[in-house]
LUMFI-550659 format. One line per field, with one value per residue (C-alpha): x, y, z; residue number from 1. Coordinates in steps of 0.1 Angstrom, whole numbers, always signed. Each point is the difference from the previous one (the first is absolute). Example, Ala and Ser with C-alpha at 12.3 -4.5 7.8 and 13.67 -1.06 7.14 Angstrom:
2
X = c(+123, +14);
Y = c(-45, +34);
Z = c(+78, -7);
k = c(1, 2);
***
This chain:
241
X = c(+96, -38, +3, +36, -14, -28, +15, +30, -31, -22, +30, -10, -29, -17, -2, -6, -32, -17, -25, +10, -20, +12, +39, -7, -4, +28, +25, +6, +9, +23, +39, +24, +26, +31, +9, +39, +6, +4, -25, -26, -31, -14, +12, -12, -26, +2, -32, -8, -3, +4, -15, +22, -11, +33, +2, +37, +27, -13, -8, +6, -25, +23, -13, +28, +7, +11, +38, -3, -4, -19, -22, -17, -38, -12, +15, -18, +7, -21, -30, -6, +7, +14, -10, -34, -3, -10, -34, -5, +0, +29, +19, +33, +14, +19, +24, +27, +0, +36, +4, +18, +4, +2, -37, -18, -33, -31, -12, -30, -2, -23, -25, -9, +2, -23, -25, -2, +1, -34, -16, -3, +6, +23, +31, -14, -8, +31, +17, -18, +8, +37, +4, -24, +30, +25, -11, -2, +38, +4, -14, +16, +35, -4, -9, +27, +26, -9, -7, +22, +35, +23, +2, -36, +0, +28, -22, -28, +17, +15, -27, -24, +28, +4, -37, +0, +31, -13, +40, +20, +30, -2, +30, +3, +24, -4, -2, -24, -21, +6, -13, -30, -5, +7, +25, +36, +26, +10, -29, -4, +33, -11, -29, +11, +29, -21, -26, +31, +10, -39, +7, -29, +18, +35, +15, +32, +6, -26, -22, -23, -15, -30, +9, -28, -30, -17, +28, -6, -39, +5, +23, -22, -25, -38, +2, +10, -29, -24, +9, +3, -35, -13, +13, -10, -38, +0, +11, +30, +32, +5, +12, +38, +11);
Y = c(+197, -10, -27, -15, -9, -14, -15, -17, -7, -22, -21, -15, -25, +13, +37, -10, -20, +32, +19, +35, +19, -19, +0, +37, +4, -15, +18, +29, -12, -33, +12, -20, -14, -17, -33, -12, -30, -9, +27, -5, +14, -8, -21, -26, +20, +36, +15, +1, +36, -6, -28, -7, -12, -20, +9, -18, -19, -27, +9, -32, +1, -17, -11, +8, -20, +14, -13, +21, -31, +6, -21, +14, -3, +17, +12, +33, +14, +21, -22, +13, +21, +8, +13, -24, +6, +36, -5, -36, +22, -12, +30, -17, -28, -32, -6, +21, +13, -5, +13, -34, +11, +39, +13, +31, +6, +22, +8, +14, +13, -17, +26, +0, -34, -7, +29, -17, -41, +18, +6, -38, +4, -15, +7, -18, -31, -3, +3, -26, -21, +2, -7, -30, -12, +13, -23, -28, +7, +1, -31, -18, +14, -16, -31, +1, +7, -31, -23, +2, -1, +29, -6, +1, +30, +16, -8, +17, +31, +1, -5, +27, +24, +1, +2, +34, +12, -8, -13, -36, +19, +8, +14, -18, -15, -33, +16, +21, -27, -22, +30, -1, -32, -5, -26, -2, +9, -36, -13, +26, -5, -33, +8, +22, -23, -30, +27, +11, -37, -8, +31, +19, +33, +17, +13, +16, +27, +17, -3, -31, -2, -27, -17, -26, +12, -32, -22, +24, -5, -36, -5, +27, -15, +8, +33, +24, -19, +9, +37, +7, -13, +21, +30, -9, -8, +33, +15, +20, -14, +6, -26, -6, -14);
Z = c(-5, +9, -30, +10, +36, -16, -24, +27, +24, -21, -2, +36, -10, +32, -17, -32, +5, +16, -21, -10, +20, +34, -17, -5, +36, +13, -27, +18, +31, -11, +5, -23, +22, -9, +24, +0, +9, +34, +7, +31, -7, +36, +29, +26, +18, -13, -12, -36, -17, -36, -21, -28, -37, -20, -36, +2, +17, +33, +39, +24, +34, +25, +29, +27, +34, +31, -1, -37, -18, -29, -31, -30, +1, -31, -30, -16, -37, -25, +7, +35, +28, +31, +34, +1, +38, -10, -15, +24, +29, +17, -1, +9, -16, +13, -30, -17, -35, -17, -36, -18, -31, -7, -6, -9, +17, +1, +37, +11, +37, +26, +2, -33, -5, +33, -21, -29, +14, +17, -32, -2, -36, -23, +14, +31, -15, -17, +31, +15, -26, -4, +40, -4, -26, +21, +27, -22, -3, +35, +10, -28, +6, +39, -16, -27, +29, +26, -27, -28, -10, +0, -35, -6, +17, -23, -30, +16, +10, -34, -19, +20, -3, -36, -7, +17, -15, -34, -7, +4, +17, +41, +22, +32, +23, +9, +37, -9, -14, +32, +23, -23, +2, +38, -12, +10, -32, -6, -6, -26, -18, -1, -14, -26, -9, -8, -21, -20, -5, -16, -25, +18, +8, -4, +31, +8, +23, +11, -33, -6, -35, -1, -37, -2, +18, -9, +17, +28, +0, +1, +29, +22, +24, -7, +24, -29, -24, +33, +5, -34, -11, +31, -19, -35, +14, +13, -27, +15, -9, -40, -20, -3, -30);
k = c(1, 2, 3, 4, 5, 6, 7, 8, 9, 10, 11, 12, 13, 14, 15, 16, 17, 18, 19, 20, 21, 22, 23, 24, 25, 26, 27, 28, 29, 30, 31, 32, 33, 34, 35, 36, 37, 38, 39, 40, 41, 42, 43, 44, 45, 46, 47, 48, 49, 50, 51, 52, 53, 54, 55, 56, 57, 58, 59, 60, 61, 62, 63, 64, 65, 66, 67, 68, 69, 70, 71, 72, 73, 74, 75, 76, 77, 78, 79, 80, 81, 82, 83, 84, 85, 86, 87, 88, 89, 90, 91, 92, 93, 94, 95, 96, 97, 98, 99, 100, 101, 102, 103, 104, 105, 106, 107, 108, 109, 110, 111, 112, 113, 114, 115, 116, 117, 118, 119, 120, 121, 122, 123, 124, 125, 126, 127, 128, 129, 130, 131, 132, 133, 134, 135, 136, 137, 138, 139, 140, 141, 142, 143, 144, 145, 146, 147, 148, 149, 150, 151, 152, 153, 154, 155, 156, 157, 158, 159, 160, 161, 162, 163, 164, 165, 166, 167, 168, 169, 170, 171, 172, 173, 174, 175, 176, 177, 178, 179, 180, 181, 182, 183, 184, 185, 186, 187, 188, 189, 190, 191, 192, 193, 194, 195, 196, 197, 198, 199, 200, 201, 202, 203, 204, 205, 206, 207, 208, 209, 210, 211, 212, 213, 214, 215, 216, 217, 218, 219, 220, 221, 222, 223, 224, 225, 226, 227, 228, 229, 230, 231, 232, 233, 234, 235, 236, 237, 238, 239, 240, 241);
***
């Protein structure tokens, strides 16, 4: 059993750069947790208590409005982790956690995750690089979102998700892709229409398959290049063939 979670627990890039001895640690105490999607692994506000470690599947940080408008912020897969606001001393957090594509997770509670951030060891540094990243992808996504075409945006979101699920095929409502988006439907049928027209991805109910990622590359603006460099430089997102 000890060999299976270690085994399903180096598969988050976070887990699997730590040294033996620090992973050894840890093993004990990470729970192997199984997200559906749709899931919410925290709300708007609600205190964090578990700090959760991908090995699979996509987690979307939405930031939400009072009318309960909401707009993706952040994608996370198997190259990071959720729950940051645990170990930067928030507590609480402002955005909400949505499972978007069906994920299985390792947590690890807050209080030994606060022990072992204390160390200032490896685990710490790690942590502290993968939310520099994850700010990178922040920032751009606010960019990406007042600057640039809905279909640009598509293209990003496409592109970002695939990379973490390691596959070309995603299943997603084109309303579920405008909520993330903060877009209204139309402008995402739209989008997707003219995408399907260039031969860059297949979609029909439901089920979007990207066929030429390089098509798709080509008609994204420079925000996935920019977040995805961020990631590579810090050596956290793996390569995706």
């Amino acid at each position: 059993m000890a060999r299976a979670i270690a085994s399903s627990a180096r598969s988050n890039s976070i887990l699997a750069a730590l040294p033996e001895r620090d992973f050894d640690r840890l093993r004990p105490h990470l729970d192997s947790v199984e997200l559906p999607l749709g899931t919410a692994i925290y709300e708007a506000g609600s205190r964090v208590r578990q700090l959760y470690f991908p090995t699979s599947g996509i987690v979307s940080l939405l930031q939400v409005m009072a009318d309960g408008a909401s707009a993706e912020i952040a994608v996370v897969g198997s190259e990071g982790v959720v729950g940051i606001a645990m170990f930067m001393g928030g507590e609480t957090t402002p955005s909400r956690a949505v499972v978007q594509s069906a994920a299985h997770a390792h947590a690890l509670s807050a209080d030994v995750l606060k022990m072992e951030f204390a160390r200032g060891g490896m685990l710490q540094y790690l942590l502290l690089r993968y939310t520099q990243a994850l700010i990178t992808q922040m920032s751009q996504t606010a960019v990406c979102n007042r600057h640039h075409s809905v279909e640009q945006q598509l293209c990003r979101w496409l592109l970002m998700s695939i990379d973490r699920l390691g596959n070309n095929e995603l299943i997603m409502t084109q309303e579920l892709i405008a909520n993330m988006l903060g877009v209204r439907r139309e402008g995402v049928t739209a989008a997707a229409s003219e995408l399907q027209r260039a031969g860059c991805i297949h979609y029909v109910r439901g089920r979007i398959e990207v066929i030429d990622r390089a098509k798709l590359e080509q008609r994204a603006c420079e925000c996935y290049g920019v977040v995805k460099q961020e990631y590579a430089r810090l050596e956290l997102l793996r390569q995706q063939k």
